[in-house]
C-alpha positions in Angstrom: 74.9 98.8 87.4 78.2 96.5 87.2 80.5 96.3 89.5 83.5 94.1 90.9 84.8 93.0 94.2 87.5 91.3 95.4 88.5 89.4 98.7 92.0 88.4 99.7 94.0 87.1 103.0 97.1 89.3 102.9 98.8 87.9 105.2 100.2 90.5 106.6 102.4 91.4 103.6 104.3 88.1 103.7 104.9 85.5 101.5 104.0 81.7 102.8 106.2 81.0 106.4 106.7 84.8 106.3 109.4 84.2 104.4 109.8 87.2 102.9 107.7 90.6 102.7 106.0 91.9 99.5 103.4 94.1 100.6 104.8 96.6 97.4 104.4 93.9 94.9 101.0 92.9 96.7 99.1 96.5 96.6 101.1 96.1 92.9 98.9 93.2 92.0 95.7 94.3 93.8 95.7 97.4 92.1 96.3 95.4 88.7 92.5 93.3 89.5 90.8 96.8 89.7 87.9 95.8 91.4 85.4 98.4 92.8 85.3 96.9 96.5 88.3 94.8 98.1 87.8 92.9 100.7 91.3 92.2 102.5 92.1 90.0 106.1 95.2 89.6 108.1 96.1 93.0 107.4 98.3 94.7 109.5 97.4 97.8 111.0 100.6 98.8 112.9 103.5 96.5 113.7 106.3 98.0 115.3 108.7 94.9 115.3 108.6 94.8 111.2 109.1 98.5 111.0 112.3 98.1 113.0 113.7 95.1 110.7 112.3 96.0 107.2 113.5 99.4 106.2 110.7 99.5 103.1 107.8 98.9 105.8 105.4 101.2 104.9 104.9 104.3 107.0 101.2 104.3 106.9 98.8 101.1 107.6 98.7 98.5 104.8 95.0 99.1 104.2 95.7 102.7 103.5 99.0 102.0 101.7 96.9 99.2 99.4 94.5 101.7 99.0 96.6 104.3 97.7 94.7 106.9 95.4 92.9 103.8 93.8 89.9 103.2 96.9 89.0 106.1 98.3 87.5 105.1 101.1 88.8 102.9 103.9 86.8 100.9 106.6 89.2 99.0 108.9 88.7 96.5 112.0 91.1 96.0 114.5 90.8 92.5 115.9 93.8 90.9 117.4 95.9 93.7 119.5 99.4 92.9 120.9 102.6 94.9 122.5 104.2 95.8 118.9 101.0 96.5 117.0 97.6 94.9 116.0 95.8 93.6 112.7 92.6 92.8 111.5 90.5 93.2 108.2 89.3 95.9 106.1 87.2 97.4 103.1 88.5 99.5 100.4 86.1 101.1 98.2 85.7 103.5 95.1 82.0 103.9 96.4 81.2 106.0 99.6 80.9 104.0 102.6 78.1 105.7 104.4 78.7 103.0 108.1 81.6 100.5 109.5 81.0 98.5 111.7 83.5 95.9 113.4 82.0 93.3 115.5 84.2 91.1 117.4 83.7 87.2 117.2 86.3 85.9 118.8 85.2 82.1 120.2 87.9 82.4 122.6 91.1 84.3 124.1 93.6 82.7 121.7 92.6 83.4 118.6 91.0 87.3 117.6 88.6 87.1 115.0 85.6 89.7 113.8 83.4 90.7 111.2 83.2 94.0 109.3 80.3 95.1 108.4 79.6 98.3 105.6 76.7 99.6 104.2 78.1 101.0 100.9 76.4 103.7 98.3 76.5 102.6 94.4 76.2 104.9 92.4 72.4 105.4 91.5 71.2 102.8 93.7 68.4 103.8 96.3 69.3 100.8 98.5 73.1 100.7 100.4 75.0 97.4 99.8 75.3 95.6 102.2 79.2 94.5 102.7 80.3 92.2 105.5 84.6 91.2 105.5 84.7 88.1 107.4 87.9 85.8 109.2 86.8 83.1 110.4 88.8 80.4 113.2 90.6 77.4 112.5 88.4 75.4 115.0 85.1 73.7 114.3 83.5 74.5 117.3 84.5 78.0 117.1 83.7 78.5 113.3 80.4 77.1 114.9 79.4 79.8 117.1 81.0 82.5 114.8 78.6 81.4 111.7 75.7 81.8 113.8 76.9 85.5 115.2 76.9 86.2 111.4 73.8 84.7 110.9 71.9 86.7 113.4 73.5 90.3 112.9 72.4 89.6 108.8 69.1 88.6 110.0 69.1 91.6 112.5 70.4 94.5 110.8 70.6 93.8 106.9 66.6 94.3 105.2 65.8 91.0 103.1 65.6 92.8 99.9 69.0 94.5 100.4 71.7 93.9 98.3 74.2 91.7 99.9 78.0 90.6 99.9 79.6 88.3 102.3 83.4 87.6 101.5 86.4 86.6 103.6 88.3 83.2 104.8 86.0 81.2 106.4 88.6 78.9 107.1 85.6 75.9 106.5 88.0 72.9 105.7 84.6 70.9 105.7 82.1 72.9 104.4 80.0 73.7 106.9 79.4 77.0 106.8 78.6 76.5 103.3 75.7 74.9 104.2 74.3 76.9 106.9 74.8 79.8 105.4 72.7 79.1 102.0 70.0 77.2 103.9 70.0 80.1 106.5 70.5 83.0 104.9 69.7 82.0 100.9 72.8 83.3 99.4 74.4 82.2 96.8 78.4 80.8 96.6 79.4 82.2 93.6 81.9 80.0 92.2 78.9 77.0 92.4 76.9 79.7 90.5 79.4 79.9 87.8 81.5 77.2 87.7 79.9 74.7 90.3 81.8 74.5 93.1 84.2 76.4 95.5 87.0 77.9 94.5 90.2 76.1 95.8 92.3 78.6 96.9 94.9 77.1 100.0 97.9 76.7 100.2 98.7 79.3 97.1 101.3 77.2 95.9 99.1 74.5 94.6 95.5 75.1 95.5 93.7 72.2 97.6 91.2 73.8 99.8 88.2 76.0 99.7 89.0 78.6 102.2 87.8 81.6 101.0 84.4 82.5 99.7 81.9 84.7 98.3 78.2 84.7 98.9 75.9 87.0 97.3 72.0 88.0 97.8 69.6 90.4 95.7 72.1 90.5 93.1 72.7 89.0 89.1 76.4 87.1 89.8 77.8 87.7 86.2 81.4 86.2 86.7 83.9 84.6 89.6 87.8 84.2 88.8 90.3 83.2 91.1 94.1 84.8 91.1 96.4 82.0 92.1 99.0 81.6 89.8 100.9 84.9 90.7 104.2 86.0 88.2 107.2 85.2 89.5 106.4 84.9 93.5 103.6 84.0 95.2 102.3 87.1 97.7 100.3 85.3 100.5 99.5 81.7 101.6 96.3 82.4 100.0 94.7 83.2 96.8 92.4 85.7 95.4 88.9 85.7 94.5 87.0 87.9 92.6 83.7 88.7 91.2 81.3 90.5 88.7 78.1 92.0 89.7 75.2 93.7 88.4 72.2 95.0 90.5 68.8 93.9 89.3 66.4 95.9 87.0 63.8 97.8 89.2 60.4 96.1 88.2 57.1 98.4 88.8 
């Protein structure tokens, strides 16, 4: 079976300095990728404050206006909470999501970060794939302590043979995590897979960095794009990633 997923920091429906808000022309061009399983941070859950000053806020959360009758279902985790609303990351799928789960990593009090976590049922497959939406801190040390969390709950909860996806912004300016996470973990970044090396994709307005990832286990990567150069605007700070799977052939 072939499928696609996609992982992007929203931003919270801004554009770069939050200069202006295009969550429309955002779900727009999300729903234009079409990938099977989206894998979104920063989005925002509720936020009072931009409902007051933007009068095409939408009504419902962003993950469920991106979603749309496009994903079906909707796993969201709330990780930073505050007086006018709170945000976090979520997963939209066209598969069922059969468990969430939203573990919070935050490394200290100013800075809310966590992991979500989905066990999601392809079509045909016998074993769940295994999903985990990841936002990592801007601080070494933190990033530190965080990588090992998600180290342990994979090692913990997610079977070796399982299929497994691991996608966010790991915010690893010096590649780190990269590191521990294939010699921990044997995954496989997918854009050194295909094209060898990590995407760039911060700032979106010319592309320096290697922010964002994907790592894949148990499965055949068949192709990684990134979405950077956006028409006419660009919609977040960040760029897109996306990828092309196929499960294995049963053997036996």
């Amino acid at each position: 079976m072939r499928f696609t997923i996609a992982t992007y920091n929203i931003h919270k429906g801004f554009t770069q300095l939050n200069r202006r808000m295009v969550i429309h022309e955002l779900r727009d061009r999300l729903v234009g990728l079409d990938p099977d399983i989206l894998f979104l941070q920063e989005v925002a859950g509720d936020n009072a404050r931009h409902a007051a000053r933007h009068l095409d806020w939408p009504v419902k959360p962003q993950h469920e206006f991106i979603a749309g009758s496009v994903w079906q279902e909707i796993a969201y985790g709330k990780n930073a909470v505050y007086r006018h609303g709170h945000h976090g990351n979520a997963v939209l799928s066209r598969f069922p999501i059969v468990t969430h789960e939203n573990q919070d990593i935050s490394a200290h009090p100013f800075e809310s970060r966590g992991l979500l976590h989905c066990e999601i049922r392809l079509a045909g497959e016998r074993a769940a794939l295994h999903c985990i939406n990841v936002h990592l801190g801007l601080f070494e040390r933190g990033r530190q302590w965080q990588l090992r969390a998600l180290c342990e709950r994979i090692a913990a909860t997610v079977p070796r043979d399982a299929p497994l996806v691991i996608a966010g912004d790991f915010n690893d300016w010096r590649h780190k995590a990269n590191r521990m996470l294939v010699t921990e973990l044997g995954v496989d970044e997918v854009f050194e897979a295909v094209k060898g090396r990590p995407a760039r994709t911060f700032p979106s307005v010319l592309p320096m960095f290697q922010l964002d990832r994907i790592y894949a286990r148990g499965l055949d990567i068949v192709d990684a794009r990134v979405h950077c150069a956006f028409p006419r605007a660009r919609l977040s700070d960040h760029a897109a990633l996306a990828a092309t799977f196929e499960m294995p052939k049963r053997t036996g």
